[in-house]
C-alpha positions as CSV (number, residue, x, y, z in Angstrom):
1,X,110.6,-14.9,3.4
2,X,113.5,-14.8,0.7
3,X,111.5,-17.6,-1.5
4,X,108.4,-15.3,-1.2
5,X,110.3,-12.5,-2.5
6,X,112.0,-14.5,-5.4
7,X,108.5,-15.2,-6.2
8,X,107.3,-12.2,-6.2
9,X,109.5,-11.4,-9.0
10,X,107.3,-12.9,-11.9
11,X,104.7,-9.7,-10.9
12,X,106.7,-7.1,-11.8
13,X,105.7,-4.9,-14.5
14,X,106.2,-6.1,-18.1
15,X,108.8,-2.9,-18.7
16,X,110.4,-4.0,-15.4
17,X,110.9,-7.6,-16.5
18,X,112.3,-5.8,-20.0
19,X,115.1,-4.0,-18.2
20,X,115.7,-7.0,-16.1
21,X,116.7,-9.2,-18.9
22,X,118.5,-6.1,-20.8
23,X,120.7,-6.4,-17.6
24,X,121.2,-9.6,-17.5
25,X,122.3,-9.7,-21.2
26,X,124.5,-7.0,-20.7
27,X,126.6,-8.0,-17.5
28,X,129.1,-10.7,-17.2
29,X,128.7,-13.3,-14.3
30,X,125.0,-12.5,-13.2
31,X,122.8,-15.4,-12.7
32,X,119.0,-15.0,-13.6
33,X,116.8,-15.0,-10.5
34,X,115.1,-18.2,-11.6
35,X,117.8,-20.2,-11.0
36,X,118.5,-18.8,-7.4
37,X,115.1,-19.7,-6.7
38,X,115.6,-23.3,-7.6
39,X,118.7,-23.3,-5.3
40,X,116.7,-21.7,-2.1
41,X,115.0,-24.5,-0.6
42,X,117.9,-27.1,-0.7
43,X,120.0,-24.5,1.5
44,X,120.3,-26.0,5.4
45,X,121.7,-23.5,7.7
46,X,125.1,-26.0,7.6
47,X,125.6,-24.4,4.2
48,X,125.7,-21.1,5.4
49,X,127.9,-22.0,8.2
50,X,130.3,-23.8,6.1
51,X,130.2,-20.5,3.5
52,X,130.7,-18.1,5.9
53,X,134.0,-18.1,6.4
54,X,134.7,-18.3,2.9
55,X,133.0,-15.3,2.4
56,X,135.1,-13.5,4.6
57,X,138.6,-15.2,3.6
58,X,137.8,-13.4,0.2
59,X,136.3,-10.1,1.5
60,X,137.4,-6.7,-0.5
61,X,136.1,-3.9,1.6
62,X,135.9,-0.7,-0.4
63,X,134.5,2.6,1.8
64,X,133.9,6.4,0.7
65,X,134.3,8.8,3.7
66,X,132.9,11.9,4.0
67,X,135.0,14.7,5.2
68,X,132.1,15.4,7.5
69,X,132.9,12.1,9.3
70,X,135.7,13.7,10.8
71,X,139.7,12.2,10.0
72,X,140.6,11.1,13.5
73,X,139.1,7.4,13.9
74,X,141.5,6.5,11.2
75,X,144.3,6.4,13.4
76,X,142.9,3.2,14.7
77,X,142.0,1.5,10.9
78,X,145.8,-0.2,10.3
79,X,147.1,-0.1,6.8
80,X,144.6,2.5,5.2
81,X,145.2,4.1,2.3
82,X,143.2,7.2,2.0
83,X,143.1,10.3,-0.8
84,X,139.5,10.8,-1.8
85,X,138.7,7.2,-1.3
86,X,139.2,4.7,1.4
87,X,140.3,0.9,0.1
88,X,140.4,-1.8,3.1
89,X,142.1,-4.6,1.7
90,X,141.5,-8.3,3.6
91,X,142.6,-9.7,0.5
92,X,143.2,-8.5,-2.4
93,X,139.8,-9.9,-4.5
94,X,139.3,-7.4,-7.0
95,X,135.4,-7.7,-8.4
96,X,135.5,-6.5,-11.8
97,X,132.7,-5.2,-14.3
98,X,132.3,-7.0,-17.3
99,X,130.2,-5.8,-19.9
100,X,129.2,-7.5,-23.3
101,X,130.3,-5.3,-26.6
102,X,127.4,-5.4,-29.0
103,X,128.9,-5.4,-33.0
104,X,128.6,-2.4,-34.5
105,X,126.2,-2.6,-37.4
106,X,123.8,-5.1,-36.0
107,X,120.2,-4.9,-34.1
108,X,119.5,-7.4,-31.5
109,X,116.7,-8.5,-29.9
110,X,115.4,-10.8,-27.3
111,X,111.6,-11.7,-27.3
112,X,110.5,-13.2,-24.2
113,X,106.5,-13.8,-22.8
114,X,105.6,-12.1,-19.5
115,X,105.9,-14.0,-16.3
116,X,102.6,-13.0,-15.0
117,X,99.4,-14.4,-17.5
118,X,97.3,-12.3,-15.9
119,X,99.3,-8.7,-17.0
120,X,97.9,-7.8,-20.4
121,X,101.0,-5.4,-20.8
122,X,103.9,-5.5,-23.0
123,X,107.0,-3.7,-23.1
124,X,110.4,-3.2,-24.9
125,X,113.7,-1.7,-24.2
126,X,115.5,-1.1,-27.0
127,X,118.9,-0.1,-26.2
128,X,121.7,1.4,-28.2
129,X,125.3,0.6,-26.6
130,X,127.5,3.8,-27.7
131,X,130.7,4.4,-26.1
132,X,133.1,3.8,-22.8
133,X,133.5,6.3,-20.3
134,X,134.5,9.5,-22.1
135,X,134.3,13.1,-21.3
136,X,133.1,14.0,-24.9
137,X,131.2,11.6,-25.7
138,X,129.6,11.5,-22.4
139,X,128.2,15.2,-23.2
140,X,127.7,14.3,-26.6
141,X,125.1,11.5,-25.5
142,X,123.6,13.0,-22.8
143,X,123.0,16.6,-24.5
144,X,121.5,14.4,-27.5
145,X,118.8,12.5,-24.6
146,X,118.0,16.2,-23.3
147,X,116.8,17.3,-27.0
148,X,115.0,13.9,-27.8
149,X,113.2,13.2,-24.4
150,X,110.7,15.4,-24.5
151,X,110.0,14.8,-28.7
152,X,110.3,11.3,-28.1
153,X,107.7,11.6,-25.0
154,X,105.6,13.8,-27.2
155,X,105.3,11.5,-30.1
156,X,105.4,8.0,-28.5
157,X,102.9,8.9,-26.0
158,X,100.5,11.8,-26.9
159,X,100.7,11.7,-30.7
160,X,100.8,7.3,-31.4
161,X,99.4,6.9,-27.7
162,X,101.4,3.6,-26.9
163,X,101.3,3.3,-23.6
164,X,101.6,5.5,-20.1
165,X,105.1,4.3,-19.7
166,X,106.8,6.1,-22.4
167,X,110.5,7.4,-21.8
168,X,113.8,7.6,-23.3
169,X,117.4,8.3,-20.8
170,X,120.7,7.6,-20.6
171,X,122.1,4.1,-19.8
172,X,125.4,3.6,-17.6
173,X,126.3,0.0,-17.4
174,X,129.6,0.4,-15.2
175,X,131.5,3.3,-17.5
176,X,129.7,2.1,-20.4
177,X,126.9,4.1,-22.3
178,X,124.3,4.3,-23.7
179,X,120.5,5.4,-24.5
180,X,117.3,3.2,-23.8
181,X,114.0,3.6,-25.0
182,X,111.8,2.4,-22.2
183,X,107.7,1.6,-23.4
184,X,105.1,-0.7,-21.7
185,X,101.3,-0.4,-24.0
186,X,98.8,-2.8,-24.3
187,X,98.2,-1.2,-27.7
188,X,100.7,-2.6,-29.8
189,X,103.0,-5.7,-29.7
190,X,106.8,-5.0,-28.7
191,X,107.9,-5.9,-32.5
192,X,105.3,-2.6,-33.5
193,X,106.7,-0.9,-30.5
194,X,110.3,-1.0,-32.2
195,X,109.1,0.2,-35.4
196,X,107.8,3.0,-34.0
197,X,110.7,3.5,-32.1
198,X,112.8,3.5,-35.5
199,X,110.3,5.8,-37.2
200,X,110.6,8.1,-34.4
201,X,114.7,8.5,-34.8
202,X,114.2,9.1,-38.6
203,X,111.2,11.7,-37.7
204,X,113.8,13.6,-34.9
205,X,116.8,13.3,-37.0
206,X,114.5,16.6,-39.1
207,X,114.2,18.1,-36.1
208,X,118.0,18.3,-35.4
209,X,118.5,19.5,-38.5
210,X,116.3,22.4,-38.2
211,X,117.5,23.8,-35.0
212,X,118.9,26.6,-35.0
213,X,122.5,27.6,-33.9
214,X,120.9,30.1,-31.1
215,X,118.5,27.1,-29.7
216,X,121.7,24.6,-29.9
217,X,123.7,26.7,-27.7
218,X,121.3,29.1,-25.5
219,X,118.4,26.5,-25.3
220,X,120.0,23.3,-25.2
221,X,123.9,23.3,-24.5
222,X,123.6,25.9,-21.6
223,X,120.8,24.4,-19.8
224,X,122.9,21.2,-19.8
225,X,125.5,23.5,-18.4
226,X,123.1,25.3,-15.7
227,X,122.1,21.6,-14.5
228,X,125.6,20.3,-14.5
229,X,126.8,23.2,-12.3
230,X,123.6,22.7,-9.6
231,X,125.5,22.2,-6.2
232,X,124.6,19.2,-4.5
233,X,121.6,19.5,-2.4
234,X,122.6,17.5,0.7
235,X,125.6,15.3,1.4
236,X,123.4,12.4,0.4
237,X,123.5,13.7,-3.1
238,X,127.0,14.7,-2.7
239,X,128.6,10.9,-1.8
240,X,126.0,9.2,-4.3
241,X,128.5,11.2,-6.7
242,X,131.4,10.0,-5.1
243,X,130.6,6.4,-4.8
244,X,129.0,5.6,-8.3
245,X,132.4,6.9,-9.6
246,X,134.0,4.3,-6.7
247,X,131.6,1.4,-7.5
248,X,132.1,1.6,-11.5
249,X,136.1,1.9,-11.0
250,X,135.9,5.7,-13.3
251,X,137.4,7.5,-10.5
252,X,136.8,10.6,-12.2
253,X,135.9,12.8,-9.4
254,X,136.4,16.0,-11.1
255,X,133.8,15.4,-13.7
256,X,131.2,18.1,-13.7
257,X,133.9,20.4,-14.5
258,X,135.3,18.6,-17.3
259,X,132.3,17.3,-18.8
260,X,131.1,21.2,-18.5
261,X,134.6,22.4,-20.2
262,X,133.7,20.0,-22.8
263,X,130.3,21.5,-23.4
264,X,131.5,24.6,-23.8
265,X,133.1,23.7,-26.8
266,X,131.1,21.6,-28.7
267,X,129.8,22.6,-31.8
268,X,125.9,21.6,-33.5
269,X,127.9,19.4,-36.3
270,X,129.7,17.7,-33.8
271,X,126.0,16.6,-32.1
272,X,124.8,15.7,-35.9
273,X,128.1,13.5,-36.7
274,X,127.5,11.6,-33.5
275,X,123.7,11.1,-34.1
276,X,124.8,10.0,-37.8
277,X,127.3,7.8,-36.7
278,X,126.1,6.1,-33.4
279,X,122.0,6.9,-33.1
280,X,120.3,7.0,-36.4
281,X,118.4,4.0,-38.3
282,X,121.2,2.0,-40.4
283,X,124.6,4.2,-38.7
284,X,127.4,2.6,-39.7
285,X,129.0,2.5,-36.0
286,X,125.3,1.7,-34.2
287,X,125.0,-1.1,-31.8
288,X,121.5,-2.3,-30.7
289,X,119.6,-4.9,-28.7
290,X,116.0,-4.7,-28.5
291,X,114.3,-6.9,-25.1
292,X,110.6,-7.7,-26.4
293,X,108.2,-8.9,-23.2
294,X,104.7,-10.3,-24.6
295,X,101.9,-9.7,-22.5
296,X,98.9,-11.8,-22.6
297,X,97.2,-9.7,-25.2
298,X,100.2,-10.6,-27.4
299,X,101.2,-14.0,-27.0
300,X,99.9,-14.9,-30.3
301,X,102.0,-12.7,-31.7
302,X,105.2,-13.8,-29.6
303,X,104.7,-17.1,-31.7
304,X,104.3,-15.3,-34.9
305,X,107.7,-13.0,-34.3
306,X,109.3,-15.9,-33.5
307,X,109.5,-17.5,-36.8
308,X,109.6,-14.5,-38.9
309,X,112.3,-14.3,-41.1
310,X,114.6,-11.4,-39.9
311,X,116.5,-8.4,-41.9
312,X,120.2,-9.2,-42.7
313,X,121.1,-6.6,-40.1
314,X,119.7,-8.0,-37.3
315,X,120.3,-11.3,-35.1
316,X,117.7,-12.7,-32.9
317,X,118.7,-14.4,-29.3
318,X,116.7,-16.9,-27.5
319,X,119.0,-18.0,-24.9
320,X,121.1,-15.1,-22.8
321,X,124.3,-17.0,-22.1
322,X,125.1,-18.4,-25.4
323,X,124.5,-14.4,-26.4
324,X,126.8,-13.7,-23.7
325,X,129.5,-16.3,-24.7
326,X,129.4,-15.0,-28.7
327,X,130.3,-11.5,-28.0
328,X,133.6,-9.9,-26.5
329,X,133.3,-7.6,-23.1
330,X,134.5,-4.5,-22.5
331,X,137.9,-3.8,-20.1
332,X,136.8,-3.4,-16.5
333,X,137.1,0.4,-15.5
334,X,137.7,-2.0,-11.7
335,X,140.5,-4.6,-10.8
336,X,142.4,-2.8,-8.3
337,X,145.2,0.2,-7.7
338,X,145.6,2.4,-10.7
339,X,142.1,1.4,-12.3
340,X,143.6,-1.8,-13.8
341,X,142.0,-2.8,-17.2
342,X,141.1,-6.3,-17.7
């Protein structure tokens, strides 16, 4: 049943495989699926009795309670330690989330054919790594995405027509951030696809431009606000919230209000200098990697890319962990009380 599933990996969608492999760029100590499939059918169940206990000798138990639980079956949980989070220690084995830092000035990309033969599809993800968790950046990037969604949808899809998957969001890779463009077409190869991509940012960078200071602030900045300030709908909503600040080690419970108090105060130049700085084609502070999946329409051109010569800006990567050695990571927002920094 678990082989089947592995298996069943190689048909996912070409823009699924795309983010798969952006992931597995991007995070420390992950292990491509592949690999785990190779390992499956030389496990006995001796080797799951002999790890067992291992497992549990190094167990970290981390739990968020809701206050709707009720406080009084604590009592009988010994040595807990409980504010707005609950930490069970058996031992103190801190996991911590590692994420590569991409070199500012530099385009990446990793070309790779699709698993499946038979999915004509291809996709990218072109990614641009921005900043670690802060409160004004954090508005910075995500009232930026708000403005450029819909143009970039607009564009990509209606105008150009590349593909029905057309979308560009936020990226949080454990406190760190980011925006992804996200297209699967059988019209174009990926290598196109990022052109168009590029041409789009220098097309929207106009558009910014000539907004005016009455559609920054009523149009844009306060319906960031209005959203922000949406109470959550059920207490499933509510300790999602609570638990992705637990599970990425921010801790930063109180930030609606302070990402809104930021908000409030930033200025339309502000959002330019950060688009000039972080987003546009050739900023001096921009950090991208662009995943390239071939479909079958494209393979010829997979071969082709490859040996192309590339632009002094940008690196190509064939091989994820030799990427993932070359590059520095960023601190860990986890490893423990007080939000230790590795």
């Amino acid at each position: 049943m678990v082989i089947k599933e592995y298996r069943n990996l190689k048909f996912q969608q070409p823009y699924q495989q795309a983010m798969y492999y952006c992931s597995l760029i991007l995070q420390d100590s992950t292990w491509p699926w592949m690999e785990q499939l190779e390992i499956l059918p030389q496990l006995e169940a001796e080797d799951l009795s002999i790890f067992l206990p291992i497992m549990l000798s190094r167990a970290f138990l981390e739990c968020y309670i809701s206050e709707a639980v009720g406080y009084h079956w604590l009592a009988t949980i010994p040595d807990f330690n409980f504010s707005y989070y609950l930490l069970l220690n058996l031992i103190f084995q801190h996991l911590t989330n590692r994420i590569i830092k991409l070199e500012k000035g530099t385009s990446y990309f990793y070309p790779a054919l699709g698993l499946n033969p038979s999915d004509e599809n291809s996709a990218l993800v072109h990614y641009i790594q921005v900043h670690r968790d802060n409160f004004l950046m954090n508005v910075k990037l995500q009232l930026f995405a708000l403005i450029a969604k819909q143009h970039a949808f607009h564009q990509l899809r209606y105008v150009e027509q590349l593909g029905y998957i057309t979308v560009l969001m936020q990226r949080n890779n454990c406190g760190i951030r980011g925006l992804q463009f996200i297209i699967q077409s059988t019209v174009k190869c990926p290598g196109q696809i990022d052109l168009r991509v590029e041409a789009f940012l220098n097309m929207f960078e106009t558009k910014l431009l000539e907004m005016t200071s009455e559609e920054f602030k009523v149009e844009q900045v306060n319906a960031l606000i209005d959203v922000k300030l949406e109470k959550h709908k059920n207490l499933r909503e509510e300790s999602s919230f609570y638990w992705r600040e637990i599970s990425d080690g921010t801790l930063k419970f109180d930030r609606r209000e302070s990402e809104v108090a930021a908000l409030r105060q930033l200025t339309q130049q502000e959002l330019l200098e950060f688009f000039n700085e972080y987003v546009k084609v050739g900023a001096p502070r921009k950090k991208s990697l662009s995943v390239q999946v071939y479909g079958s329409l494209h393979s010829s051109e997979f071969d082709q890319d490859k040996i192309q010569p590339v632009q002094p800006s940008s690196v190509q990567r064939d091989d994820v962990f030799s990427f993932r050695r070359s590059r520095p990571l960023y601190g860990s927002f986890r490893g423990g009380y007080g939000q230790v920094k590795l």
